[in-house]
N, C-alpha and C positions, 0 to 999 in steps of 0.2 A: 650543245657545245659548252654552254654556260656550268654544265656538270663535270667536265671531262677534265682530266690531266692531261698535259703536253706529254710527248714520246719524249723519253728521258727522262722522267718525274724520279727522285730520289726513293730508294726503295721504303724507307719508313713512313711516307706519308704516301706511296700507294698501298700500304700493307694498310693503313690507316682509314681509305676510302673504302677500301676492299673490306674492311673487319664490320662494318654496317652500309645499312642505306643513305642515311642523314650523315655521314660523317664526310663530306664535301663540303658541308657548308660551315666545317672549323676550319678549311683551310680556304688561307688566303687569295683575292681574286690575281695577286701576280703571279701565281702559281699554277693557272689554270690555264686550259685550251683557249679560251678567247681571248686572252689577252695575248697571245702572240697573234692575231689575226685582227683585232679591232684594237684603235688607239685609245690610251686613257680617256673618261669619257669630263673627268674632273669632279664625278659627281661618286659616292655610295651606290651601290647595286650593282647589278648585273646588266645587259646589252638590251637597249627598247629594244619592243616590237610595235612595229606601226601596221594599223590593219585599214585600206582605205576602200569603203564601200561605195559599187560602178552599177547604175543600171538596174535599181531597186527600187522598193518603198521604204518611206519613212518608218511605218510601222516596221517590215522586217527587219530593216537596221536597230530599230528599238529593240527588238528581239531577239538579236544575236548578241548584243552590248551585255543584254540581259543574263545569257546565256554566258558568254564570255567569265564576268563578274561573277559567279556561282559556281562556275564549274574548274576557272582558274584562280580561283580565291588566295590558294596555298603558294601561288607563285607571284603573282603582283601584289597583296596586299604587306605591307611594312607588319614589324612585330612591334612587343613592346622591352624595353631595353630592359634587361635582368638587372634591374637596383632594387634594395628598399632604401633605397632615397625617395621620399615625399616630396610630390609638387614637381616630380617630372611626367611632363607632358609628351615630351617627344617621342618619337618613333624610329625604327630602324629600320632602314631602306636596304642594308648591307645583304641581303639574302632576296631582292624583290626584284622583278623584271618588268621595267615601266614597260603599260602597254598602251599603244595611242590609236583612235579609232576619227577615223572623219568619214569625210564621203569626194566622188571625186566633184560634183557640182562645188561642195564648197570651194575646194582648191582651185577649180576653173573659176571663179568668182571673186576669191580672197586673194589668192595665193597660199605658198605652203609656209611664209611668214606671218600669213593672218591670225586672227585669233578662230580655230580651224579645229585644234585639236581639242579630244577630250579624252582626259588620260583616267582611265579605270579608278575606280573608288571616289572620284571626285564628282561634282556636278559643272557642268555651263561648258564652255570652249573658251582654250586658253591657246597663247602663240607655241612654237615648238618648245622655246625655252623654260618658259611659266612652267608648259606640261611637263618638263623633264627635271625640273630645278626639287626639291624637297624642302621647302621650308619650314618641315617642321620636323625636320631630319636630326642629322649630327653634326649641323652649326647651332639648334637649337639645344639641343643634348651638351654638349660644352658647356654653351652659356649657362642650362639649367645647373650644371653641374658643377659650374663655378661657383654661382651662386649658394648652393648649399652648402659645399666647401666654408664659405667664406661666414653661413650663419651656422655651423657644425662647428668652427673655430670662433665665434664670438659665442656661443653657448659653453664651450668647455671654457674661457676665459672668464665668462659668469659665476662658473661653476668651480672655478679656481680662487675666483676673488672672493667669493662667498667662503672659501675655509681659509685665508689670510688669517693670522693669528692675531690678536689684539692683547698691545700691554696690561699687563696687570695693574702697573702702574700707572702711567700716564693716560693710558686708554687710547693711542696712538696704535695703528697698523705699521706690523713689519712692514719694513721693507725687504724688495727680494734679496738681499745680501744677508741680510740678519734671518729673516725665514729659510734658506739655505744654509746657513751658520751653526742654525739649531738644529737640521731635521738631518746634516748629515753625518755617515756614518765617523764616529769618535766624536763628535762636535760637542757633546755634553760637556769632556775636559776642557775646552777652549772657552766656549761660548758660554759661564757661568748663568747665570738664573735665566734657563730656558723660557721663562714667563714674563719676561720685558723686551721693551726693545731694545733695539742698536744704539740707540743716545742714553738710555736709562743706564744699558749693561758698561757704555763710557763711564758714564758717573761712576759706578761701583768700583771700575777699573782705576779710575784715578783716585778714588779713595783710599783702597788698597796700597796703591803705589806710594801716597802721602802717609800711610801708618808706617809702612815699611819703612820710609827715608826716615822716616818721625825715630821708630824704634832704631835706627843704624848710628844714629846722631849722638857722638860721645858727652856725656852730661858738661856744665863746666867743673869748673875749681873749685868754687863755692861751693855748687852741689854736692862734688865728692868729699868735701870737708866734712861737711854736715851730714854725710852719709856713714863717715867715720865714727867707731864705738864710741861709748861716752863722750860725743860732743855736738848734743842736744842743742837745741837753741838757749834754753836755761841752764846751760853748765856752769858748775858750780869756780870762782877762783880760786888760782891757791897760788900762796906766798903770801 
């Protein structure tokens, strides 16, 4: 059932199931046969199966567990999540069918809230919950993933500040308004000497500004006297 589409499945995603064996398990579990039948479970994966052994030996039960484990490997055991992200440990439960094994002495002794079950690939017995819970699933898978996010964004910010441009002048670091000033497109005409910074290319700016007022400034009287043909500072009298 865990394989199956519900009657009525939309034709591109049973044309989809249909066109391989493995292609069930790209589509999603609210799409599927069980989940009109069984209520969300709140967890990754597909519907446990509980197996409780009556009226045996210890040994056979070791041996069927055994058995179990080996021969349904492909279906209860979690995969490993397609990143090359480093440093993730987690697993994915999203394709896997918890499967729980006790016996009935224990439950007539514990209860079916005891610590009772032992859910495939694990060791010891755990309560229902423990066995069905994934904690090393995709609450862990998040977290791991936040986290490299978070040092994959402090490494490119390393890796950003390390080519920060340094004045020529002063030997001061742009800032990002002046480093964006210089590096964008047209910004050569604006941003004169692309090799200082933002306070240095000030300075330039108001030098500029003060030659120009300087040369706009009509001389005085005096000056344009003295600027006049023959009349030198040592000009000669007459009369």
């Amino acid at each position: 059932m865990a394989r199956l589409l519900p009657q009525g499945a939309d034709k591109r995603t049973v044309d989809l199931v249909r066109s391989r064996p493995d292609a069930i398990e790209t589509v999603d579990h609210e799409e599927r046969l069980w989940r009109r039948v069984y209520p969300p479970t709140g967890r990754e994966g597909l519907i446990p199966v509980a197996f409780v052994f009556a009226d045996t030996t210890a040994a056979k039960v070791a041996n069927t567990i055994a058995v179990l484990e080996e021969s349904g490997r492909r279906y209860w055991a979690p995969r490993r999540y397609d990143t090359y992200e480093r440093g993730i440990t987690a697993l994915d439960y999203g394709q896997a069918v918890p499967v729980l094994v006790t016996t009935l002495e224990q439950l007539q002794e514990h209860g079916a809230d005891g610590e009772v079950w032992r859910r495939l690939g694990r060791k010891g017995e755990q309560t229902l919950t423990a066995a069905l819970d994934n904690p090393d699933g995709d609450a862990l898978y998040r977290d791991q993933m936040a986290r490299a996010d978070e040092r994959a964004t402090q490494r490119r910010a390393a890796e950003r500040e390390a080519q920060r441009p340094v004045c020529s002048r002063c030997g001061q670091k742009f800032t990002e308004d002046r480093w964006e000033e210089t590096t964008a497109r047209g910004g050569a005409w604006t941003a004169g000497d692309l090799t200082v910074c933002g306070t240095c290319h000030a300075d330039d700016v108001a030098r500029e500004q003060a030659a120009r007022l300087q040369a706009a400034v009509p001389p005085l009287e005096d000056d344009r006297e003295l600027a006049r043909p023959g009349r030198g500072l040592f000009r000669r009298r007459v009369g």
